[in-house]
PLY file of the C-alpha trace (Angstrom):
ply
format ascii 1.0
element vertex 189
property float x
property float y
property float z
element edge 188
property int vertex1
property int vertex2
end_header
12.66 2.29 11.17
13.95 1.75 7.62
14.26 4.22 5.32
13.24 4.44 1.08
16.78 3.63 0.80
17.44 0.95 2.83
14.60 -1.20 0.97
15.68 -0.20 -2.58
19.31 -1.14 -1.34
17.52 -4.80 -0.67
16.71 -4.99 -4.38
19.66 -3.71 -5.63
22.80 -3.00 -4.87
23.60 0.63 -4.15
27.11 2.16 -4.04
27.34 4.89 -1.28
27.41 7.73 -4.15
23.83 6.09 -5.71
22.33 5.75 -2.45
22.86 9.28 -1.54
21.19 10.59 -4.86
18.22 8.52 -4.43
17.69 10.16 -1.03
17.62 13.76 -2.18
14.68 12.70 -4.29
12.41 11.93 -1.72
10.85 14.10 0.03
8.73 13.72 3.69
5.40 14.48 4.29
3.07 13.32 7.62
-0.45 12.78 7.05
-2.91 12.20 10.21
-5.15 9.85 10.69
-7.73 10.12 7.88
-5.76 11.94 5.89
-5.90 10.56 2.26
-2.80 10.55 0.05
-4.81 9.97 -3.25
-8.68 10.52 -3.40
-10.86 9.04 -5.75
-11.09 11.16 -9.50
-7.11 12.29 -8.87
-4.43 11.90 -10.92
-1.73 9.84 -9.28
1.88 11.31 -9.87
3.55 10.10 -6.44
5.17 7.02 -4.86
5.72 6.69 -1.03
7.58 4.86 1.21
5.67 4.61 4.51
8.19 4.96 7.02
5.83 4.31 10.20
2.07 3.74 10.05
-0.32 1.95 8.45
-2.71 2.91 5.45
-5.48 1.41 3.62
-6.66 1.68 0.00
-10.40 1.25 -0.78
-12.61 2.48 -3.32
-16.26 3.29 -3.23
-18.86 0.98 -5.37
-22.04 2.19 -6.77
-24.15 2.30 -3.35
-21.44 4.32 -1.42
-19.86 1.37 0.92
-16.17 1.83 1.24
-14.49 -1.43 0.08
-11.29 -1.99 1.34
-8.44 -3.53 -0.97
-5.48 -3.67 0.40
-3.50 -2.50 3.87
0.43 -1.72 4.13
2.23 -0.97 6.45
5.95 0.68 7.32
9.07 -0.74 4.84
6.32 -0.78 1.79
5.85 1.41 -1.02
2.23 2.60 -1.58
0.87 4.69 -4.75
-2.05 4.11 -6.99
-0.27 2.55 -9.45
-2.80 2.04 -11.98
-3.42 5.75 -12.56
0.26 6.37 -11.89
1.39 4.05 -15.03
-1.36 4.87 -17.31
-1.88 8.97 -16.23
-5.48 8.12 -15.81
-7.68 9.56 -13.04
-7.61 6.65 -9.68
-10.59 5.03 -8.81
-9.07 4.23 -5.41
-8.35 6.31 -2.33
-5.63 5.75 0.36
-5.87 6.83 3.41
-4.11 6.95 6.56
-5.42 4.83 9.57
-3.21 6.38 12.25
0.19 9.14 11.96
1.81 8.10 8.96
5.49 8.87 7.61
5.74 8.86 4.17
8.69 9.83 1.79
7.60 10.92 -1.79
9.17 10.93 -4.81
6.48 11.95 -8.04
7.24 11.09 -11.36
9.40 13.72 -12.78
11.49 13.45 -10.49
11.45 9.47 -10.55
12.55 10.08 -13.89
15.34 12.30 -13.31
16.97 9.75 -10.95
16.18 6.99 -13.74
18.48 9.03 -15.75
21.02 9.21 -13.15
20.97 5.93 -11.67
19.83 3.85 -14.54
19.83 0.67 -12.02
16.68 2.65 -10.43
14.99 0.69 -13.00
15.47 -2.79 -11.66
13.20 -1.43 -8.59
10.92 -0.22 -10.66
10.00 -3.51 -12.37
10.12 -5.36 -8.78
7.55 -2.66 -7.26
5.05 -3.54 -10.54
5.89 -7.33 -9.97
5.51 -7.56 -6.25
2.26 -5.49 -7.09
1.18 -7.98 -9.78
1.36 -10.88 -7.03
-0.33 -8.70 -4.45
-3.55 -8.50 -6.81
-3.36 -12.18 -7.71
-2.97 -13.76 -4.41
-5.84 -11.01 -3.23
-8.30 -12.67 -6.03
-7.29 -16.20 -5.39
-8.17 -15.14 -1.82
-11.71 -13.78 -2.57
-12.51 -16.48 -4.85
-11.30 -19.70 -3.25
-11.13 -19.51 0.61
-14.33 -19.52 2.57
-14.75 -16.21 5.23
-13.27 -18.31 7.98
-10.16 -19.10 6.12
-9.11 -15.56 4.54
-9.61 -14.21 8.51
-7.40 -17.11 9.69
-5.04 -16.52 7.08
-4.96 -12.77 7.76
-4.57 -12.92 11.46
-1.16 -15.57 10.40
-0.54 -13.11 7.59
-1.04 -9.26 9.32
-1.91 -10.08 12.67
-0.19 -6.63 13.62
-2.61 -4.99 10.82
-6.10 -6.48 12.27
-5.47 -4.72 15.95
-4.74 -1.07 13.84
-7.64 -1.18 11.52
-11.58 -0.52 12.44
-13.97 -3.59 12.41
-15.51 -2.38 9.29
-12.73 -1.96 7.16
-11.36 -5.97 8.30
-14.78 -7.09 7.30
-14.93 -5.35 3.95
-11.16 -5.97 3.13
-12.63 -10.20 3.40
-15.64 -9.89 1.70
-17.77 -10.05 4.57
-19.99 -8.27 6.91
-18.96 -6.82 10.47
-21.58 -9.10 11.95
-20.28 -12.15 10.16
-16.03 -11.05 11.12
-18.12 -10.69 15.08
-19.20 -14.18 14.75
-15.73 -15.91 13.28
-14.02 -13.16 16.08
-15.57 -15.35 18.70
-15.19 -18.95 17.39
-11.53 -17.80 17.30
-11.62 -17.16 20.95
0 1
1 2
2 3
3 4
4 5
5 6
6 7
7 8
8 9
9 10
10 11
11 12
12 13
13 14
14 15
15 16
16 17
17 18
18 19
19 20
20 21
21 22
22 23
23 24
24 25
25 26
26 27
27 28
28 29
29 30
30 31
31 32
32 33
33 34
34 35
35 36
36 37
37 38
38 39
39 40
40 41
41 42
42 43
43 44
44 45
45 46
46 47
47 48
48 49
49 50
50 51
51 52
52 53
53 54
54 55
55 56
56 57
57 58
58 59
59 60
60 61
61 62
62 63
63 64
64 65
65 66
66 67
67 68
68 69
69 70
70 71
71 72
72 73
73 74
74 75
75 76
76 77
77 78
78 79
79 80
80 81
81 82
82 83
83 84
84 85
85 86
86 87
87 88
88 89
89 90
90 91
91 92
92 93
93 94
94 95
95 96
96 97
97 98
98 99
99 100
100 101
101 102
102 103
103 104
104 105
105 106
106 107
107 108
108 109
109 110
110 111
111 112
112 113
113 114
114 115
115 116
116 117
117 118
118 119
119 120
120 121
121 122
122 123
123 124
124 125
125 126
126 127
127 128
128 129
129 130
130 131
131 132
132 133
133 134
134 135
135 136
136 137
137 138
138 139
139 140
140 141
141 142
142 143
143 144
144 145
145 146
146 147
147 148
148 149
149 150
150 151
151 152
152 153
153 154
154 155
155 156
156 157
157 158
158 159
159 160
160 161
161 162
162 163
163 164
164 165
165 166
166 167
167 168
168 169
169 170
170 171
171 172
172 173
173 174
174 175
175 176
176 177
177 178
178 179
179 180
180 181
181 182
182 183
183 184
184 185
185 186
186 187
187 188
């Protein structure tokens, strides 16, 4: 199990003094399954590191079906970054799909430690550009790949994440029904 730490150090290079400052930042919090770490309407002032677990991030359209995004898993970071950068209310809600580990840090205190350790900010602008690619290979995905190929790619890509996460939530995360992920489910087999 990795720690917040261990992944920043992976970015950038942390002397033993740094690394121990960025720890007493975070701080550890277990959410259950269906536990949500941002709801819908919320201000989003936290990042987390998901130490173990798996959550998923959805948001509700205009008829009330849950529409899921995005999954992570352990070794990512996971906020709703939107309303985190712009201090607007989220129109997404995360929620835990089993136990999850998570280490916190909000933004005060992110910017305390920018202060401190001013190399904090290369992370920073890694976390919004690994997010940026997220959100483009996730509409390239929607928009170019028939149903059969964004499962296929998803079992190569998260294999681990499809035997976690409901039927329902696969299906809406590809743009597809439950029926329709049943049928491609069993020309896979």
């Amino acid at each position: 199990m990795k720690t917040p730490i261990d992944v920043i150090n992976q970015i950038i290079n942390l002397n033993e003094n740094e690394a121990k400052i960025i720890n007493q930042y975070f701080v550890s919090k277990i959410l259950k399954k269906g536990d949500l770490f941002i709801k819908e309407g919320q201000y989003c002032n936290n990042i987390a590191f998901i130490s173990s677990g798996t959550v998923r991030v959805f948001y509700t359209d205009e008829n009330a079906n849950e529409i899921s995004c995005f999954f992570m898993n352990e070794n990512n970071f996971i906020s709703s970054f939107t309303s985190f950068l712009t201090h607007t209310p989220t129109k997404e809600n995360i929620e835990a799909i089993d136990e999850v580990e998570l280490h916190i840090i909000n933004r005060e205190e992110l910017e305390k430690l920018s202060a401190e350790v001013p190399k904090i900010q290369i992370w920073r602008r890694v976390i919004a550009e690994n997010l940026f690619i997220l959100m483009e290979r996730r509409i390239a995905m929607l928009q170019s790949q028939s149903a059969q190929e964004r499962y296929e790619n998803m079992i190569k890509e998260n294999g681990d994440i499809i035997l976690k996460v409901p039927l329902q939530y696969t299906a809406s995360f590809l743009g597809i029904t439950p029926q329709h992920l049943s049928r491609l489910r069993k020309k896979q087999n």
